[in-house]
C-alpha positions in Angstrom: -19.2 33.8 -9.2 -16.0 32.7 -7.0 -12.6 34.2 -8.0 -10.8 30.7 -9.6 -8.3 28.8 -7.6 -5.1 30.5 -8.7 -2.2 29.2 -10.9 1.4 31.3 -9.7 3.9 31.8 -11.8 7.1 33.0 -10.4 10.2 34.1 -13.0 14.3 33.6 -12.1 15.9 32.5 -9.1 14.4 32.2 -6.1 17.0 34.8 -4.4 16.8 33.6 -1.2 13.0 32.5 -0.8 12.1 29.3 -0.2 12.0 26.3 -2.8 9.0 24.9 -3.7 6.9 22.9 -1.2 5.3 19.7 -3.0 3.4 16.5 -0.9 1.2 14.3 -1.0 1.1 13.7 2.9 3.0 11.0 3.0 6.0 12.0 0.8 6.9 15.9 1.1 9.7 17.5 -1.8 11.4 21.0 -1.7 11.6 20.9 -5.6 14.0 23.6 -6.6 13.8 26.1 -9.6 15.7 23.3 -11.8 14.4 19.9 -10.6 16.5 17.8 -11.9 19.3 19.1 -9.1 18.2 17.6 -6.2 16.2 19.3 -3.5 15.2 17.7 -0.2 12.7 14.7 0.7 11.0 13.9 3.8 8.7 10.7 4.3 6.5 10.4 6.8 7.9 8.1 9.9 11.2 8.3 8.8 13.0 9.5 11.6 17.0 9.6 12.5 19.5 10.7 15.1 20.2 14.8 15.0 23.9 14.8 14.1 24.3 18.1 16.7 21.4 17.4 19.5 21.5 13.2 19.2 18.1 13.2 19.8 15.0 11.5 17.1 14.4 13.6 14.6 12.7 13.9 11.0 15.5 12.6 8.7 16.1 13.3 5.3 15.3 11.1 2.8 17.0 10.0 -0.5 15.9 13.0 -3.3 13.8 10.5 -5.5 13.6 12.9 -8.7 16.9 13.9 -9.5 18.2 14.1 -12.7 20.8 15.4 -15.4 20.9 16.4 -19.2 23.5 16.5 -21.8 24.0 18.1 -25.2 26.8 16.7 -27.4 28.2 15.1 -24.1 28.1 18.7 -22.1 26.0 18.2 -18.8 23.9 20.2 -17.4 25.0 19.3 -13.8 28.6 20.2 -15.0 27.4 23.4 -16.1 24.7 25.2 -14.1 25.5 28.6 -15.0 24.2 27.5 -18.6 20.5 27.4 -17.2 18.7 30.5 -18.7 15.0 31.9 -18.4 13.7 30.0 -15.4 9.8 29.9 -14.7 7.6 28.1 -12.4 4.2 27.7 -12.3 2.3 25.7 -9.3 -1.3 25.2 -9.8 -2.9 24.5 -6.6 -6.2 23.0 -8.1 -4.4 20.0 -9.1 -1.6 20.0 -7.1 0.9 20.2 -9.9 4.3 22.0 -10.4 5.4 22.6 -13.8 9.1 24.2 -13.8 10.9 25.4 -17.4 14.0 26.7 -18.4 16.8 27.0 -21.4 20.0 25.1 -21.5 22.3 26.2 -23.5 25.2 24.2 -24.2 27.9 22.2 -27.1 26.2 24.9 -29.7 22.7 23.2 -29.0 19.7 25.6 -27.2 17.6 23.2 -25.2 14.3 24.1 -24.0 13.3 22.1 -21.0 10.0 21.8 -19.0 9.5 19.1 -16.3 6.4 18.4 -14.6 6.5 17.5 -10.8 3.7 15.6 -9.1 3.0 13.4 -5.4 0.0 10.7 -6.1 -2.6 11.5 -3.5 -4.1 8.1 -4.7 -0.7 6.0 -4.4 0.5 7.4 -1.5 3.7 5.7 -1.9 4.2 8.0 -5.4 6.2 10.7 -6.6 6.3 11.0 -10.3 8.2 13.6 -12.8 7.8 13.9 -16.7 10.6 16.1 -18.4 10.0 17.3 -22.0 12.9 18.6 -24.2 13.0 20.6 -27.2 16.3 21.2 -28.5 16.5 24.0 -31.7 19.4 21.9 -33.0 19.8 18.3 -33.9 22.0 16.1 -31.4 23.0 14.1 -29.0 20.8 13.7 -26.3 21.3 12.1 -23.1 19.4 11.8 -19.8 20.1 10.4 -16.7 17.3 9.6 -13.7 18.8 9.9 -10.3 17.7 8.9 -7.2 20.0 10.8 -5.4 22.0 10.0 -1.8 24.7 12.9 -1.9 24.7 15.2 1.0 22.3 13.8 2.9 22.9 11.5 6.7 22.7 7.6 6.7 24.0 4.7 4.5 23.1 2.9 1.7 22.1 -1.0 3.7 21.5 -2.9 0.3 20.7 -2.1 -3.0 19.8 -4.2 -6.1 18.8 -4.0 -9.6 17.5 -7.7 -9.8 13.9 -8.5 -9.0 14.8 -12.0 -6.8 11.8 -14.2 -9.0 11.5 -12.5 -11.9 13.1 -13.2 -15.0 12.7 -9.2 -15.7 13.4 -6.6 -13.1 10.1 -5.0 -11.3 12.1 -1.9 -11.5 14.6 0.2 -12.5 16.9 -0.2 -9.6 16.0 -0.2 -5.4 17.8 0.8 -2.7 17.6 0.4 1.2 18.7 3.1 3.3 19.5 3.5 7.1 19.4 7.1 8.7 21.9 8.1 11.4 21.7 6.4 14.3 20.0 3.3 12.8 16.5 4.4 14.0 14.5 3.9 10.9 15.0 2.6 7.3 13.3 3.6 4.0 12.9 1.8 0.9 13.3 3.4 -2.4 12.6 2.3 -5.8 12.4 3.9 -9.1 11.7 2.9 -12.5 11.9 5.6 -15.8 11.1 5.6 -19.7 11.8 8.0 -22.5 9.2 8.5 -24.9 9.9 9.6 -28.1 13.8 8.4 -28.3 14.9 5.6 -30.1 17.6 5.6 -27.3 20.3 3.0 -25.6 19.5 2.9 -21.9 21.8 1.8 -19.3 21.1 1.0 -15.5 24.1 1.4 -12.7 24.3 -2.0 -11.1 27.3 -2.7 -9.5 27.8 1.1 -7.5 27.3 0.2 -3.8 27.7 3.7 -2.3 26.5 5.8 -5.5 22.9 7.2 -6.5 20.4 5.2 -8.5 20.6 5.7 -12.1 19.2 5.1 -15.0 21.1 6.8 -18.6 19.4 7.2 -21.8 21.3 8.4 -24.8 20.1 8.9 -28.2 19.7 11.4 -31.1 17.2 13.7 -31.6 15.6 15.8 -34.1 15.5 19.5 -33.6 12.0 21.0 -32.3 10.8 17.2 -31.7 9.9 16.9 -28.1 11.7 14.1 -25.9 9.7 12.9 -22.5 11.6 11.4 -19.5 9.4 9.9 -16.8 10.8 9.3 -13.7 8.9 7.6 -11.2 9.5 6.5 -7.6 8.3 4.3 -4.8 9.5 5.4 -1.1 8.1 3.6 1.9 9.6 4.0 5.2 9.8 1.3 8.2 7.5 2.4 10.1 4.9 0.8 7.6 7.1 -2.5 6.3 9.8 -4.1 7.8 11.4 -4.8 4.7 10.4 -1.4 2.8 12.8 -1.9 -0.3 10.9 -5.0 -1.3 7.5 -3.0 -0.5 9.1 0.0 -2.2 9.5 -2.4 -5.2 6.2 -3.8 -5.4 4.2 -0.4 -5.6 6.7 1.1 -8.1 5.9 -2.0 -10.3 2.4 -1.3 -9.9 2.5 2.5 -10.5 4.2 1.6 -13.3 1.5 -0.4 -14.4 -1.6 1.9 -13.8 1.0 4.3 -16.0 1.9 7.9 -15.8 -1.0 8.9 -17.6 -3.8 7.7 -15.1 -2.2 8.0 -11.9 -1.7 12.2 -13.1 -5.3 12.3 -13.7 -6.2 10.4 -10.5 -4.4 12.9 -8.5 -5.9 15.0 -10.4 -9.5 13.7 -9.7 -8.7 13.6 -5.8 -7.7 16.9 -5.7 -11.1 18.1 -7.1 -12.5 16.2 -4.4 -10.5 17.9 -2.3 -11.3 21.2 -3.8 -15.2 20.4 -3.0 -14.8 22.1 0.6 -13.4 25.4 -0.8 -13.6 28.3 1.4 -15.5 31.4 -0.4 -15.3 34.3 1.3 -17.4 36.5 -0.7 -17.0 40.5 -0.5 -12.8 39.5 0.8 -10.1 40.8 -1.9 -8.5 38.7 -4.7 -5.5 38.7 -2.6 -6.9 37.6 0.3 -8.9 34.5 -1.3 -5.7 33.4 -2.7 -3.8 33.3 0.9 -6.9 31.3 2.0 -6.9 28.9 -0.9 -3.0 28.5 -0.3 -4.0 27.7 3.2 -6.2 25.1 2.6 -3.7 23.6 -0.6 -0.9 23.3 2.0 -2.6 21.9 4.5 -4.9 19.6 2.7 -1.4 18.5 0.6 0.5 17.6 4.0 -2.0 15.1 5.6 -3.3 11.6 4.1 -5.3 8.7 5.4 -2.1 7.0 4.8 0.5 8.8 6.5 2.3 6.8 9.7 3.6 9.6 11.7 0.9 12.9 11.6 2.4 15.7 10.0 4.7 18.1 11.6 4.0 22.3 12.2 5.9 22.8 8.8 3.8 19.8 7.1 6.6 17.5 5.5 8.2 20.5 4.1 12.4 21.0 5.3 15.4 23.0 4.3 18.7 23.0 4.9 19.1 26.5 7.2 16.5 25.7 9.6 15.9 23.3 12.6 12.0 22.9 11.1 11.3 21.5 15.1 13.2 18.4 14.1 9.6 17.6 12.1 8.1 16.9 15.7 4.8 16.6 15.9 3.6 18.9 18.7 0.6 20.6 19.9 -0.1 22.9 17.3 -1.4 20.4 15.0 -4.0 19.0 17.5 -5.3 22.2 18.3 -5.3 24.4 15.1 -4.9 21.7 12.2 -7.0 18.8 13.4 -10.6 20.8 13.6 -10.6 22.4 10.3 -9.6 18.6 8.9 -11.9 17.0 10.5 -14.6 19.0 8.5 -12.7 18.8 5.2 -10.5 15.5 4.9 -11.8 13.5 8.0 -9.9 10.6 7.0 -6.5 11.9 7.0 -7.3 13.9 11.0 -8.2 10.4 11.7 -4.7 9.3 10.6 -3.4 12.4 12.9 -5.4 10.8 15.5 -4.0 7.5 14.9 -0.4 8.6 15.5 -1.5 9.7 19.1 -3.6 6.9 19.9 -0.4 4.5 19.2 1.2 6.3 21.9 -0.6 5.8 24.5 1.6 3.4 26.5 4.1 6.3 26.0 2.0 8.5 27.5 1.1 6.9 30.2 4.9 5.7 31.1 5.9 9.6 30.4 2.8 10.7 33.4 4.1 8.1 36.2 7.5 9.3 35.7 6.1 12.9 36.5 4.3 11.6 39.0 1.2 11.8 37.8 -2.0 9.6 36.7 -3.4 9.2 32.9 -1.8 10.1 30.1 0.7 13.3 29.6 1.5 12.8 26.1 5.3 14.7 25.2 5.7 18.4 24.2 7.4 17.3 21.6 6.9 13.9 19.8 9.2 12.0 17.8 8.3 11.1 14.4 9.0 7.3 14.8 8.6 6.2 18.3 6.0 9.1 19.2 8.4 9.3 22.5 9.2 12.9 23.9 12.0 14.2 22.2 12.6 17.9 23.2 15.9 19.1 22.5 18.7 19.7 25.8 17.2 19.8 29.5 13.5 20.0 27.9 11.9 23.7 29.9 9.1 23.4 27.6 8.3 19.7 28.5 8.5 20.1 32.0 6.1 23.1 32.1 3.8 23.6 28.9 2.3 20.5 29.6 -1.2 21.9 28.1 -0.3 19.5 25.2 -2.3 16.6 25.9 -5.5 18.8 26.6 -5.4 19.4 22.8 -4.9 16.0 21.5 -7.9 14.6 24.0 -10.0 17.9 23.0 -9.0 16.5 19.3 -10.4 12.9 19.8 -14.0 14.8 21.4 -14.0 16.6 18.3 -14.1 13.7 16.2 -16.2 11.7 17.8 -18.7 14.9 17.7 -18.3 15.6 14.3 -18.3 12.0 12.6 -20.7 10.2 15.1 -18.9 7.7 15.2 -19.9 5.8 18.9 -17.2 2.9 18.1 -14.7 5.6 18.1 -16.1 7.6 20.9 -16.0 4.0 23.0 -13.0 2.4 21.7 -10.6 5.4 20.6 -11.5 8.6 22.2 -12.6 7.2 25.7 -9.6 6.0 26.3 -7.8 9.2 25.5 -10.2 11.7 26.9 -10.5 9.2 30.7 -6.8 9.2 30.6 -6.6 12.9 30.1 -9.2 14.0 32.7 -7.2 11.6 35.2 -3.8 13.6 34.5 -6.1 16.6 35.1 -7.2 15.7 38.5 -3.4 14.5 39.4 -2.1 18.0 37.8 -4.5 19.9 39.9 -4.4 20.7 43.8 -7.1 22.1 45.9 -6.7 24.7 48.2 -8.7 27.5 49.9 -9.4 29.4 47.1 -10.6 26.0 44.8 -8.2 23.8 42.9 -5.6 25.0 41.2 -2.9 24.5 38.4 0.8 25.5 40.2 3.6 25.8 37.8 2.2 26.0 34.3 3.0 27.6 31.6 1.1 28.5 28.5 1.5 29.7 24.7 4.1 32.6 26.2 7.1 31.0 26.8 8.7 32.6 29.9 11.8 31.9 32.4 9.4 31.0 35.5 6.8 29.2 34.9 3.5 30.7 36.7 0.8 29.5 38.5 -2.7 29.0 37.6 -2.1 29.6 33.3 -5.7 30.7 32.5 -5.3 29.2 28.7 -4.5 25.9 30.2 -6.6 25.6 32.6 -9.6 26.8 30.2 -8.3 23.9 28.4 -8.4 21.5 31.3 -12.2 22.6 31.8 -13.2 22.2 28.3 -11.4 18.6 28.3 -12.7 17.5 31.8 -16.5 18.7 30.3 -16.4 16.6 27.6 -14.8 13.5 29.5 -17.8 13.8 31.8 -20.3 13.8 28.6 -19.0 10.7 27.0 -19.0 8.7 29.9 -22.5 9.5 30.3 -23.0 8.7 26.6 -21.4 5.7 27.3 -23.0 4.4 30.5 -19.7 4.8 32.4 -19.1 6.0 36.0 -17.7 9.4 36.6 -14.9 9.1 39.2 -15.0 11.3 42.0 -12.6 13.7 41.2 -13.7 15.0 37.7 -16.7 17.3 38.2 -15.0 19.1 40.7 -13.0 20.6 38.1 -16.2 22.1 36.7 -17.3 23.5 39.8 -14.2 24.2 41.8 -11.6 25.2 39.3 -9.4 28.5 40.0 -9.1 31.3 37.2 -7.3 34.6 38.0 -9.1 37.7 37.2 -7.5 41.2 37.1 -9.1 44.1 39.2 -11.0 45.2 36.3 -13.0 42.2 35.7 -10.9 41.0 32.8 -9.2 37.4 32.7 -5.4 37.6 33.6 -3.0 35.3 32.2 -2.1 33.9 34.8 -1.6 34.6 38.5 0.5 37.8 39.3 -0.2 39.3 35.7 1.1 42.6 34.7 -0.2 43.8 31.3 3.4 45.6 30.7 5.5 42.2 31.5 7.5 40.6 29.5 5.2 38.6 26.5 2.5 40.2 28.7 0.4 41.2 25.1 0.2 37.7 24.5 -3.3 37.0 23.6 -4.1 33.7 25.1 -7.1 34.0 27.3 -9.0 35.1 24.5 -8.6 31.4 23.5 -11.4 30.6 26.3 -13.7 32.8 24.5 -12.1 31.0 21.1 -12.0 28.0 20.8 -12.7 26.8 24.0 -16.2 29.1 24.3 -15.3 29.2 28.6 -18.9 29.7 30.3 -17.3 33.3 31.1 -19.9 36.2 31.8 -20.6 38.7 29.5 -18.7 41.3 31.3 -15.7 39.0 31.5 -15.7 38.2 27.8 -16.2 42.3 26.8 -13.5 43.1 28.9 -10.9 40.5 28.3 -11.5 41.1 24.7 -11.0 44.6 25.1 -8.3 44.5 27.3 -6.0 42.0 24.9 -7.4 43.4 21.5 -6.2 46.9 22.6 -2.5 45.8 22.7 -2.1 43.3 19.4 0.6 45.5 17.9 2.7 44.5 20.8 2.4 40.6 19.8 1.6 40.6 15.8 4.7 38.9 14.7 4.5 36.4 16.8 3.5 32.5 15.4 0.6 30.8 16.3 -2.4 32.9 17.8 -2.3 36.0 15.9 -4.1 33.9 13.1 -6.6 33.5 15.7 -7.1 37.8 16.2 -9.7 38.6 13.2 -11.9 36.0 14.6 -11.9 37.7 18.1 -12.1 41.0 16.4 -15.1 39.8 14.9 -16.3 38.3 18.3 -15.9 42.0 19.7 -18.0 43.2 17.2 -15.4 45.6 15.3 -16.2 44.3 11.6 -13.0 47.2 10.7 -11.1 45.5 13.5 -11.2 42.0 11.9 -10.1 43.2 8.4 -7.3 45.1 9.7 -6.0 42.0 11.7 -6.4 39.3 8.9 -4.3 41.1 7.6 -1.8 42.0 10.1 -2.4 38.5 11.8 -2.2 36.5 8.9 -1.9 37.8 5.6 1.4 40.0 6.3 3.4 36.4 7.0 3.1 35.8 3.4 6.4 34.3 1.4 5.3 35.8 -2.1 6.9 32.6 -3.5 3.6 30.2 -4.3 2.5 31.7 -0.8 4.1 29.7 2.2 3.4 31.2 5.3 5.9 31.7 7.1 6.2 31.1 11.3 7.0 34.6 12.0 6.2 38.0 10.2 9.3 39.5 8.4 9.6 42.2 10.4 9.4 40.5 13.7 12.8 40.8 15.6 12.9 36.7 15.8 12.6 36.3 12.2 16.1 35.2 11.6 14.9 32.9 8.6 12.4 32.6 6.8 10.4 29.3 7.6 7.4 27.8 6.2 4.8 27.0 5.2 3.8 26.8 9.1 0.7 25.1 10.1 -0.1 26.9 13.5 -0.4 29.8 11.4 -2.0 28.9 8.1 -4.3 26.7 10.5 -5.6 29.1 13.0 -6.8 31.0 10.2 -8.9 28.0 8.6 -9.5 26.8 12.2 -11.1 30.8 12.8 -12.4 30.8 9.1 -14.8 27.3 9.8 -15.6 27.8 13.5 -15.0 31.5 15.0 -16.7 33.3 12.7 -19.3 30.8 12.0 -20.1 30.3 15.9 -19.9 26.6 15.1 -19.5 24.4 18.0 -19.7 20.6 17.5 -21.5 18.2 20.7 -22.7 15.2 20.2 -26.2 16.8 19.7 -28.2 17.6 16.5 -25.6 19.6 14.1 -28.2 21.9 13.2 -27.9 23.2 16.5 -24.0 23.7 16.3 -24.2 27.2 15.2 -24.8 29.5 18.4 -24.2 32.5 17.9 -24.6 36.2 15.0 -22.5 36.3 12.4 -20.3 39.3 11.9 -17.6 39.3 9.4 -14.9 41.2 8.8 -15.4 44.6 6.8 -16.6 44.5 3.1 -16.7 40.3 3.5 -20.4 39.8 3.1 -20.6 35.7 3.5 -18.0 32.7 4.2 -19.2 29.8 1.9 -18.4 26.0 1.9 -19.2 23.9 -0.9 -18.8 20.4 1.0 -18.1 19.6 4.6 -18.0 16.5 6.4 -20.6 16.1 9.1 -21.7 12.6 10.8 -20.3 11.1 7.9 -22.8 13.0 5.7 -21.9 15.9 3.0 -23.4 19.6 3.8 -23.1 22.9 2.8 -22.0 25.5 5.5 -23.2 29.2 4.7 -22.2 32.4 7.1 -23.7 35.3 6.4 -22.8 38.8 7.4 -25.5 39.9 9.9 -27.3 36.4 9.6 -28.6 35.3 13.1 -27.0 31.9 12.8 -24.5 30.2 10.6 -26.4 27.5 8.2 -25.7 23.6 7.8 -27.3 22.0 4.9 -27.3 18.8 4.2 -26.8 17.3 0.3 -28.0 14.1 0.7 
């Protein structure tokens, strides 16, 4: 029998660790330990001018669940240090937060627990439900806030009238701007009290205030009092006018009610839930870092979200740059294939973003001087332009980014079988791609070469001939050449040269260097990325290349564990190596050790890395090379366009004392299946349900 999805419960202040992380994938909260004081919000597409670096960034958002409470007229707000006995408890199988805490104020003990939500089924949803038991009879009073304070923009309009109704739709609306005018977002909200004969009373004529809403009434002691707040936020990106669009779907949350739409989320999570990964023989502890893994992921993507999701999922704070909530090549290369297999809908939405900037891409390649598409390092939320901070190093040289969003698009159309998408989505990516190739390359004596270009270690100089991106450009330029034969189309001249002609450096010693000129005791020299031709990109290397680049990079991961990104990625290779002890030893080094205790966020780098100057997460690179290594390295799946049964290619061997990966529900050619692993087996198993 699997180990149950855990519930984690977490006592006093957070001390430092992060707040709590809830989305829905198109709305993302950082709900502190009292939830009523107002966190942060991000929505997806909403996107603003960075008050130091003026360039498009993920902007913050109005907090939508704020709140206050007062005893015999003493607030909460005015008196924090009141709060006593703070607990929260997240439950990841339903996605809900429930926080608690005493108040203790104007002789009255009030015992407050608020429930904290974001509708997977109305996207456009976040809902809260606070219940309050005081010991005393009194005065109650409770005010829902949709809070502005501290936060960069203006308040454009705001209204408490419905224009057409005789009765407002809502509570009160609100349309605001974010710095530098580059996006707007609509808010509305809308609240009740249940169980208090109360007087309510709505802020109208505040221009530059919060929303608010103010129930006062009195109570019995021990009877419990529910507030439900619930709020509408839809950014421009989706509506040009979002605070009407805001107002219509509050209205109609409010009329599916509280009470359904909390157990529709709840249904869609149990769906969600379906593709579990069991890893039988693994530890407790271990299982629950996976399960957090797939939670946060799987809670920071949706079919309906506008802009992707960024390498920290919709998740901010205020002492950290969060990559400006750029989308960048992380999430094409270690998010999109495990979502794909799990919530295809919402890596279709990922896909979506990129296809939409296209023309970008192709405007950013000419003015490189290239052909095809060179899609930006870093992409802004919004306009999907490149948005790299200062003179842009990375942009100019790691320019392996738009190998993993046309490698992305293959994937899809291998995995769903979807020829209208191969045709009309990913051909146009994947031609445009293996054109910038052929533009990127140059042939000389030796074969054709990349000059200049830098991979995963970021370094001063960039060198020539980066073996992790020109694996990259191989795998890409293989597939380009398959779907234009599955769809009848020529194959320009200069693409199957690539497959025959391109350059890889190899060390004396038969193992794949880095790059030309390596030295194994350079600076970032450990860094593992060759072994990403083995994984994912399965290079046609020889055997005695793979052993020995394996063995060479594996020997020397205590010089890079720390880092973000591929040490996610060592267990599998481990695995691929054949040292079962190996692989244990670096899930947990590689993975497991960047765990925030705190409802398990992973964090970008290890705690005792020397870079770890705060503590960031949850971070997808990381949390997603592990599911990304969990569903295809040690599974030896690799989708085609071929029979799926015949996707699994190669012995399974696991890490010590796990005996078999299991997955209740994957998505495959549009069809459910069941995807077994066995330690020892001879191939991984696809099974079909239907």
């Amino acid at each position: 029998m699997a180990q149950s999805i855990a519930t984690l419960r977490h006592e006093g202040a957070r001390d430092g660790e992060l707040p709590t992380y809830v989305s829905n994938g198109v709305i993302g909260l950082r709900v502190r330990e009292v939830p009523l004081i107002s966190g942060m919000a991000t929505v997806s597409g909403v996107s603003g001018e960075h008050p130091d670096l003026r360039i498009e960034a993920s902007a913050t958002a109005p907090y939508p669940l704020a709140g206050d409470v007062a005893v015999n007229g003493v607030w909460l707000g005015d008196q924090p240090w009141t709060i006593h006995d703070l607990v929260q408890t997240y439950d990841f199988e339903t996605g809900e937060l429930t926080s608690s805490f005493r108040f203790e104020a104007g002789g009255v003990s009030a015992r407050i627990q608020v429930l904290t939500f974001a509708s997977r089924t109305a996207a456009s949803l976040v809902l809260q439900e606070s219940t309050i038991r005081t010991d005393k009879a009194c005065e109650l009073t409770f005010r829902a806030i949709v809070d502005t304070a501290h936060i960069r923009g203006r308040i454009r309009d705001r209204g408490t009238a419905t224009p057409g109704e005789e009765k407002p739709a809502c509570d009160a609306w609100l349309l605001w701007e974010t710095e530098g005018g580059l996006s707007t977002c609509g808010v509305a909200h809308l609240s009740e009290a249940v169980g208090l004969e109360a007087h309510s009373h709505v802020s109208s004529f505040d221009r530059t205030g919060p929303l608010m809403t103010e129930y006062r009434g009195r109570v019995r002691a021990g009877r419990p009092v529910r507030l439900r707040q619930l709020a509408a936020l839809v950014p421009s990106v989706l509506h040009r006018r979002p605070h009407e669009e805001a107002v219509r779907r509050a209205a109609r949350g409010h009329k599916t009610g509280f009470d359904t739409l909390r157990e529709r989320n709840r249904a869609a999570w149990a769906e969600l839930w379906k593709a579990r990964i069991v890893v039988r023989g693994a530890s407790a502890r271990h299982q629950e870092l996976i399960d957090a893994a797939f939670y946060y992921l799987n809670a920071s993507v949706n079919e309906a979200s506008p802009a992707a999701t960024s390498i920290f999922g919709l998740a901010t704070w205020h002492d950290y740059h969060y990559y400006y909530g750029h989308v960048m090549w992380d999430i094409d290369a270690f998010c999109v294939p495990p979502l794909l297999l799990v919530q295809p809908e919402a890596a279709k939405a990922i896909l979506d973003f990129r296809a939409r900037g296209r023309a970008a891409a192709r405007q950013h390649a000419r003015l490189s001087g290239r052909r095809g598409l060179q899609f930006p390092w870093e992409a802004a939320p919004t306009s999907g332009e490149e948005a790299t901070p200062g003179s842009g190093g990375g942009a100019a040289h790691e320019d392996h980014i738009s190998l993993h969003v046309a490698r992305a698009f293959s994937l899809y159309a291998d995995i769903s079988g979807d020829r209208a998408f191969l045709a009309d989505e990913a051909w146009p990516i994947l031609s445009g791609v293996a054109d910038w190739i052929v533009s990127r390359t140059v042939r000389t004596p030796r074969g054709i070469e990349i000059p200049s270009s830098m991979g995963p270690a970021e370094v001063p100089e960039p060198p020539d001939n980066d073996a992790f991106t020109a694996m990259a450009a191989f795998d890409v330029m293989r597939r380009a050449v398959c779907a234009a034969g599955a769809l009848g189309k020529p194959v320009p001249a200069g693409w199957r040269p690539i497959l025959t002609d391109l350059y890889l450096p190899f060390r004396a010693d038969g193992a794949l260097a880095t790059h030309e000129g390596f030295r194994i005791d350079e600076d970032k020299g450990a860094t593992p990325s060759p072994l990403a031709g083995i994984f994912p990109f399965e290079h046609p290397l020889t055997d005695a290349q793979r052993e020995r680049t394996l063995a060479l990079f594996l020997a020397r991961w205590r010089d890079y564990v720390g880092s973000p990104m591929l040490p996610a990625l060592y267990s599998a290779w481990a695995s691929l190596a054949g040292d079962r002890t190996l692989a244990l030893e670096l899930f947990e080094q590689g993975f497991a050790s960047y765990d925030s205790p705190r409802f398990h966020q992973c964090l970008e780098y290890r705690p005792d890395h020397p870079d770890s100057k705060v503590a960031a997460g949850p971070f997808f690179a990381n949390l997603g090379g592990m599911l990304l290594g969990l569903l295809f390295g040690f599974t030896g799946l690799r989708p085609d366009d071929g029979d799926p049964t015949g996707w699994a290619r190669r012995p399974i061997v696991l890490p010590r004392g796990w005996t078999a990966i299991e997955v209740g529900r994957v998505w495959i050619r549009g069809r459910a299946a069941r995807l077994t692993a066995r330690h020892g087996a001879e191939r991984a198993e696809i099974e079909f349900l239907e």
